[in-house]
N, CA, C and O of each residue as an XYZ file, in Angstrom:
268
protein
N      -9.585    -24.920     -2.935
C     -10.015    -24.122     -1.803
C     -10.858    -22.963     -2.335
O     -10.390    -22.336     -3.286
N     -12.116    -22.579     -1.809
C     -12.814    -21.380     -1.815
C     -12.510    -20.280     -1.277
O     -11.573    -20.078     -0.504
N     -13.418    -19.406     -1.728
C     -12.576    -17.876     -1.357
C     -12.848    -17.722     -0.405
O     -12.214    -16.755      0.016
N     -13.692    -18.243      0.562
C     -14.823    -18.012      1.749
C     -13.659    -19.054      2.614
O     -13.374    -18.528      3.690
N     -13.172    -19.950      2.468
C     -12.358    -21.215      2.800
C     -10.795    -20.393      3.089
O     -10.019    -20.955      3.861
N     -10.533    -19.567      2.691
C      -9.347    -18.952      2.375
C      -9.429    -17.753      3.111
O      -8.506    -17.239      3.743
N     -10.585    -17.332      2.996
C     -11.253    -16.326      4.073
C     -10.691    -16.683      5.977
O     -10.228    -16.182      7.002
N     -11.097    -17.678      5.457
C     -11.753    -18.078      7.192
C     -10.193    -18.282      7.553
O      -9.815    -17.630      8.526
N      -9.011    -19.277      6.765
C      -8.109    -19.267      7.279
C      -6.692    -18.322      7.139
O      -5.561    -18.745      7.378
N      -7.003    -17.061      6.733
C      -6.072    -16.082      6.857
C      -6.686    -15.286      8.341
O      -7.745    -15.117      8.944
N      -4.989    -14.894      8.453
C      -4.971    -13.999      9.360
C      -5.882    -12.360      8.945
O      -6.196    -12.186      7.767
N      -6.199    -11.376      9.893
C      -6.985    -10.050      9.020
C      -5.396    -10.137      8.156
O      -5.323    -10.488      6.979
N      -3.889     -9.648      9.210
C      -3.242     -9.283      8.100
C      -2.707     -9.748      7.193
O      -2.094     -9.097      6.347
N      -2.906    -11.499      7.214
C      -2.837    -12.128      5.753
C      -3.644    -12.008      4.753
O      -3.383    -12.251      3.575
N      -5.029    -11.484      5.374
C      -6.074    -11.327      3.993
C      -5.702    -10.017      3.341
O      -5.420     -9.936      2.146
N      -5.716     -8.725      4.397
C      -5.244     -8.006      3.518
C      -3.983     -7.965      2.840
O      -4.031     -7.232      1.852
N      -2.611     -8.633      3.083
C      -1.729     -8.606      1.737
C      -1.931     -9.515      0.824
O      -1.283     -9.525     -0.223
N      -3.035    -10.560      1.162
C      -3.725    -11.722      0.001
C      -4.420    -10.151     -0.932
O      -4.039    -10.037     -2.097
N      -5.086     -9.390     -0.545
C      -6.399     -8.134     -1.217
C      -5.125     -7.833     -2.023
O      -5.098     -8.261     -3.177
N      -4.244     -7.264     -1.637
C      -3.203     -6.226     -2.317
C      -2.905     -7.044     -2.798
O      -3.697     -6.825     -3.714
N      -2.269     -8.241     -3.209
C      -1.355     -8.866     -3.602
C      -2.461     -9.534     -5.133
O      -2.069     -9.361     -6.287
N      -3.161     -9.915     -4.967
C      -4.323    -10.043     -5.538
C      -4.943     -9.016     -6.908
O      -5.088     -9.249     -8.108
N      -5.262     -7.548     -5.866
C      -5.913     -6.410     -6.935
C      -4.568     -5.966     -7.888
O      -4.857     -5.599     -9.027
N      -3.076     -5.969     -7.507
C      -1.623     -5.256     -8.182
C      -1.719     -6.504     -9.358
O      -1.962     -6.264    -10.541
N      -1.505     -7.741     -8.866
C      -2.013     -8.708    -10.123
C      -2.727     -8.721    -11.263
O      -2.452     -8.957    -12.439
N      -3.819     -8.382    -10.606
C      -4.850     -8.224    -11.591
C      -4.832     -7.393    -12.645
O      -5.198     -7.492    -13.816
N      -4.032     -6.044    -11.599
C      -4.451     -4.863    -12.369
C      -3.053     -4.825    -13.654
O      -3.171     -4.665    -14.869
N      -1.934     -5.011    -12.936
C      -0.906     -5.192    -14.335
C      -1.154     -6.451    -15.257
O      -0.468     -6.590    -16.270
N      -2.148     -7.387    -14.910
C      -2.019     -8.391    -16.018
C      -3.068     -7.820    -16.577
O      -2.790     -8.096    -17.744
N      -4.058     -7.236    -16.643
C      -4.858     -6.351    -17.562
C      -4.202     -5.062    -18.396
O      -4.665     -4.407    -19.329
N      -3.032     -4.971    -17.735
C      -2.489     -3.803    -18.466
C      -2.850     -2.177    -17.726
O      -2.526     -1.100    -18.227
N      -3.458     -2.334    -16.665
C      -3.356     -1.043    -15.922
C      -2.166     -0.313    -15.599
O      -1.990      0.884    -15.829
N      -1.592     -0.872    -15.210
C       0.192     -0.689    -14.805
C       1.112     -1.442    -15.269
O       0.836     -2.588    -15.623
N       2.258     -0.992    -15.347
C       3.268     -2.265    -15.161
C       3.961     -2.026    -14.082
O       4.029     -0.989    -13.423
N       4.631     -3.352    -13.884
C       5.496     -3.455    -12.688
C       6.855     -2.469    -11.959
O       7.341     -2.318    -10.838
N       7.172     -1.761    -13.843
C       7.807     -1.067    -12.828
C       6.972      0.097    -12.115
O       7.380      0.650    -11.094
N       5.447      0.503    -12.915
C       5.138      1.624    -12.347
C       4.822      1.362    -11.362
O       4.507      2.440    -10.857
N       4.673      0.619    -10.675
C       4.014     -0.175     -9.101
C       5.085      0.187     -8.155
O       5.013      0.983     -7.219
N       6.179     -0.584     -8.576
C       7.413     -0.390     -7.566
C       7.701      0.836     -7.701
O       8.340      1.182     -6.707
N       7.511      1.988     -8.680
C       8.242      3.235     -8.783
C       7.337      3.932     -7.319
O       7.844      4.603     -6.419
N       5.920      3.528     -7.450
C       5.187      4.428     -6.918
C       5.126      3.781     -5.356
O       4.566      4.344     -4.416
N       5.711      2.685     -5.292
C       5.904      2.136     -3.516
C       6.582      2.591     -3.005
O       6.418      3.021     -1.864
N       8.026      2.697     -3.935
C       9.561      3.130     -3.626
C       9.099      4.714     -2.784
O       9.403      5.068     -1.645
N       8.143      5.564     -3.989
C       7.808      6.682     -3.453
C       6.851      7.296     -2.130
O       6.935      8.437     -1.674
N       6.048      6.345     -1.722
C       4.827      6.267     -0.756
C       5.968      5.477      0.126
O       5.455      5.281      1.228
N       7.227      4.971      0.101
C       8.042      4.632      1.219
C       8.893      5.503      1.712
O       9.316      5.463      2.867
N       9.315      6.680      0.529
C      10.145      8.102      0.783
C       9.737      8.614      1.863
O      10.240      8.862      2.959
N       7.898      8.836      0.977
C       7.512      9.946      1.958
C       6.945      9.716      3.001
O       6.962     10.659      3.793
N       6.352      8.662      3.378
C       6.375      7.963      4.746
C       7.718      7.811      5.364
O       7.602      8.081      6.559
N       8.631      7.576      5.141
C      10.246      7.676      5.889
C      10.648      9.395      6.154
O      11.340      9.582      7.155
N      10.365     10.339      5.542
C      10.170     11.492      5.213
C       9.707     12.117      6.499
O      10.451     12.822      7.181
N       8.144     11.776      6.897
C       7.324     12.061      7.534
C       7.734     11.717      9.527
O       7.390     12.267     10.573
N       8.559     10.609      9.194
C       8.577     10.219     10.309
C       9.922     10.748     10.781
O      10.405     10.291     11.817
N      10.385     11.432     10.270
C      11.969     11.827     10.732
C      11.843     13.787     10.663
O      12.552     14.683     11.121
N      10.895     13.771     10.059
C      10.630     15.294     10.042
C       9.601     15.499     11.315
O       8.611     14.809     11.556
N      10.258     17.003     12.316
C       9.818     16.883     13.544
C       8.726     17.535     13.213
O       8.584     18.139     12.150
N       7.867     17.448     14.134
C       6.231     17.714     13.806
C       6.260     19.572     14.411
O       6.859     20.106     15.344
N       5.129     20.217     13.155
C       5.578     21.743     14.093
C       3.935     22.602     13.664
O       3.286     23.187     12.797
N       3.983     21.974     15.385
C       2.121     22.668     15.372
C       1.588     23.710     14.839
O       0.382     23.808     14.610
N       2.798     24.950     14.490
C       2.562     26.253     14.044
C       2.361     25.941     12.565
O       1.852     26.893     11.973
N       2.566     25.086     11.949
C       2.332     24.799     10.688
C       0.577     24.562     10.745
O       0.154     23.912     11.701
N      -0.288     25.021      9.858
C      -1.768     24.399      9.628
C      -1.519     23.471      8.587
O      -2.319     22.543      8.469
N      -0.760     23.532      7.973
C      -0.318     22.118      6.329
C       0.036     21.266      6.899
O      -0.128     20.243      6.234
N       0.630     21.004      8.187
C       1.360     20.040      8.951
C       0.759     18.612      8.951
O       1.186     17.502      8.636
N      -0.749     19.243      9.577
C      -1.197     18.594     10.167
C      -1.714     17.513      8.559
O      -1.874     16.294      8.623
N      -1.843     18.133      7.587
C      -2.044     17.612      6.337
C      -1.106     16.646      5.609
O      -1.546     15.989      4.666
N       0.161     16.531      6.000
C       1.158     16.443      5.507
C       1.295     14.851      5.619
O       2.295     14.285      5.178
């Protein structure tokens, strides 16, 4: 199958976790990362997204809106 072939039959949000699933591959079998640093840094971008959503929003803050 071609990439254009593979294209056509993913969903958008199957292509993009095909992209991610794909570039994290790549990049630890080159030696950019390793696996655990991947999961360390998901585990963490899942904190603070869980973080974010349970912390009540407070307009008087200007960082807030950054946050």
């Amino acid at each position: 199958m071609s990439y254009e072939e593979a294209m056509e039959l993913a969903s958008r949000d199957d292509a993009f976790k095909a992209t991610v699933y794909a570039m994290n591959t790549l990049l630890i079998h080159k030696g950019v990362y390793t696996q655990d640093e991947f999961q360390q840094l998901f585990v963490e971008w899942v904190k603070k997204e869980q973080h974010k959503k349970t912390r009540p929003h407070d307009a008087s803050r200007p960082e807030a809106a950054f946050a």
